[in-house]
C-alpha positions in Angstrom: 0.0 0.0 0.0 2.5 2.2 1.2 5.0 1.5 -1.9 2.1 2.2 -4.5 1.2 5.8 -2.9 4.3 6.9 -2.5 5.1 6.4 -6.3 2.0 7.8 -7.2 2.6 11.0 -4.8 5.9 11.7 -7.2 4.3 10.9 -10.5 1.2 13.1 -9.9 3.7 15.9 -8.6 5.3 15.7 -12.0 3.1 15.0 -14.3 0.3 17.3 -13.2 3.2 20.4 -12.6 1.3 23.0 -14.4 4.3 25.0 -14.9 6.0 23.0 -18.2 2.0 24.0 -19.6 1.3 21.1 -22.6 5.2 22.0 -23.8 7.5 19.0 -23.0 9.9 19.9 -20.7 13.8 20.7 -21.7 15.2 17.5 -19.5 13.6 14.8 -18.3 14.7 11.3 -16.5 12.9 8.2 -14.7 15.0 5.7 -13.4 13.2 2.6 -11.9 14.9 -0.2 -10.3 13.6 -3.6 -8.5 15.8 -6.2 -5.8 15.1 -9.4 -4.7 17.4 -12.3 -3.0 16.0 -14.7 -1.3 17.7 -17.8 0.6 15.6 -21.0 1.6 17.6 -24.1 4.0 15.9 -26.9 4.8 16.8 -29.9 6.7 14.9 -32.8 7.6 16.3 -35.4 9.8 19.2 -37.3 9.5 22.9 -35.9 10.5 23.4 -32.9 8.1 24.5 -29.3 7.6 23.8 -26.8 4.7 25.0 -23.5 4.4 23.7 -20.2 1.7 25.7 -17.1 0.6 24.6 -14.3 -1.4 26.3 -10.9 -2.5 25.3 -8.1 -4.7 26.1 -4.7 -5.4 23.4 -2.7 -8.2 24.6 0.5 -9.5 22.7 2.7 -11.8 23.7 5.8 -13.1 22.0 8.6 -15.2 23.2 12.2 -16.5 21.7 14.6 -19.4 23.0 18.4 -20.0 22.1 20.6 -22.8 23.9 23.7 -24.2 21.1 25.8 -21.9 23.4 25.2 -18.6 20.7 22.3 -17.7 21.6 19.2 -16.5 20.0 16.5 -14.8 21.7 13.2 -13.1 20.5 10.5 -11.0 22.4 7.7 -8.9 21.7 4.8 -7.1 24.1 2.4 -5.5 22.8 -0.8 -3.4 25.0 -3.5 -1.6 23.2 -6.2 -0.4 24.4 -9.4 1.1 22.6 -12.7 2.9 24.3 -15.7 4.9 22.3 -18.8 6.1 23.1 -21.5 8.0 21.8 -24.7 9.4 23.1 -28.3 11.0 21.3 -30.7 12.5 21.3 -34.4 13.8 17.8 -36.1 13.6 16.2 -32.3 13.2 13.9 -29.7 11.8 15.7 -27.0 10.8 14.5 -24.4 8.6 16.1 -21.1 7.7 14.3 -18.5 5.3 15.3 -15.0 4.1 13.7 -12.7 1.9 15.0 -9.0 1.0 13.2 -6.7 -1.6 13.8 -3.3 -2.6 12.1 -0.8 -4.9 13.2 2.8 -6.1 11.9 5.1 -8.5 13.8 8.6 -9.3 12.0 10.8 -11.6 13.2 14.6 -13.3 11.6 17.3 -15.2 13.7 20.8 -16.0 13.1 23.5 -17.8 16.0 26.0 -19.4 16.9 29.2 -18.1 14.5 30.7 -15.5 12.0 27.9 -16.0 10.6 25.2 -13.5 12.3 22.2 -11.5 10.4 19.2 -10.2 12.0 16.1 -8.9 10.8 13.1 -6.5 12.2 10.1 -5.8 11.0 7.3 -3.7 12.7 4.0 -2.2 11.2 0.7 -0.3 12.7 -1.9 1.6 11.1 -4.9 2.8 13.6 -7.6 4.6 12.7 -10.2 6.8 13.9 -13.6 8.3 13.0 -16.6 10.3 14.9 -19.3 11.5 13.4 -22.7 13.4 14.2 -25.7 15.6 12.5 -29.0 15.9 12.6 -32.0 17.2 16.1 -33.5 17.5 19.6 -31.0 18.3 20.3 -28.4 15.6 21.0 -25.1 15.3 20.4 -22.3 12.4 21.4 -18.9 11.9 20.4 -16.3 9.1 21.9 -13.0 8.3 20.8 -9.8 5.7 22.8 -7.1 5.5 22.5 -4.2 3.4 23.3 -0.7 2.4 21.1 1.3 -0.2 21.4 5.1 -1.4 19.9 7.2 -4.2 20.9 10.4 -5.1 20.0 13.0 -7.8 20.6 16.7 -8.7 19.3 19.3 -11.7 19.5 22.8 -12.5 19.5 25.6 -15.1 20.6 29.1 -14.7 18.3 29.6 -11.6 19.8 27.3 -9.3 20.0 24.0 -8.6 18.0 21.5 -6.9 19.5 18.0 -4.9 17.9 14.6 -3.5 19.8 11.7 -1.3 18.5 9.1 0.5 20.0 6.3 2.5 19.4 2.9 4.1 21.3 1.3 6.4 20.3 -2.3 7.7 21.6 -5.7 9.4 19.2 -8.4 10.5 20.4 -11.6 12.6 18.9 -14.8 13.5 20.0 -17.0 15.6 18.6 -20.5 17.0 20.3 -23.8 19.1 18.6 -26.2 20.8 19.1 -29.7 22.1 17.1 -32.6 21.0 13.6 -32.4 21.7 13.3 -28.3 22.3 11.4 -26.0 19.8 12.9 -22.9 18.7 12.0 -20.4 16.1 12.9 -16.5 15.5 11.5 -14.1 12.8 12.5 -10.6 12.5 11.0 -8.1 9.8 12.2 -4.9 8.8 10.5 -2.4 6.3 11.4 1.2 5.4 9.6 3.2 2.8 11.6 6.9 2.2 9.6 9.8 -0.4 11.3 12.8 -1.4 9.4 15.4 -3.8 10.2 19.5 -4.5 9.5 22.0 -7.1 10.8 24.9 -8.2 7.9 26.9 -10.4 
């Protein structure tokens, strides 16, 4: 719910800005970007262990100028990394991790005196759970990430300038002896909207 308003908020704001009139304006950008990782460890019964490792890193990168001193660039850098674990002996042991991201960046400028609008937007939805049943295990889960977006546009008026930031770590752990039950979920969501004109 949240993720579809606050792209909608920065949409309407640019699209419905009055002040470009029917006339396109002189720049314009949208940059749009989507993460997922997830890592799933099952175990059932038997002696056994399992392990999971992912790491990424996203960079996206946009710039436009014209000959009217107006320019227009966007950025947005994402590091993202998840590490699950899970060993058991005559267990249940389950470890799941899920970590999405959403961001949308979006420009209009005008040359010379004229208008500004940007608004950018960015969503972050991690979460984990780790459980322990039946005979002696142990799991452990881990999401880790780091997310910005920047962007910046001007024309002989001035300029105008954006940045967001994310910072998150998420850890799970669970050990138990043969017959205890154990289980730990953790959830973490962020949702960030930026939006300003210049008319």
């Amino acid at each position: 719910m949240s993720k579809v308003v606050a792209v909608s908020m920065v949409v309407a704001l640019l699209a419905g800005s009055s002040a470009f009139g029917d006339v396109p304006a002189a720049l314009s950008q949208i940059q749009n970007t989507d993460i997922g990782l997830t890592n799933v460890i099952d175990l059932f019964n038997g002696d056994q262990a399992a392990s999971a490792l992912q790491n990424l890193a996203v960079q996206n990168d946009q710039f436009t100028s014209n000959p009217h001193s107006t320019f227009a660039s966007q950025a947005l850098f994402g590091i993202f990394a998840q590490v699950g674990h899970a060993s058991g002996n005559c267990s249940l042991v389950g470890v799941l991790q899920d970590l999405a991201t959403t961001g949308m960046q979006a420009q209009m400028l005008d040359n010379g005196m004229g208008a500004k609008t940007q608004g950018q937007s960015l969503d972050l939805l991690a979460t984990q759970g780790v459980l322990k049943a039946e005979g002696a295990g142990s799991g452990n889960a881990l999401n880790q990430l780091q997310l910005a977006a920047d962007q910046e546009g001007g024309n002989v008026a001035g300029n105008m300038s954006q940045s967001s930031a994310i910072l998150g770590l998420q850890n799970a752990d669970v050990t138990g002896a043969a017959t205890a039950t154990g289980q730990v979920q953790s959830t973490m969501s962020v949702s960030t909207v930026q939006s300003q004109a210049t008319l």
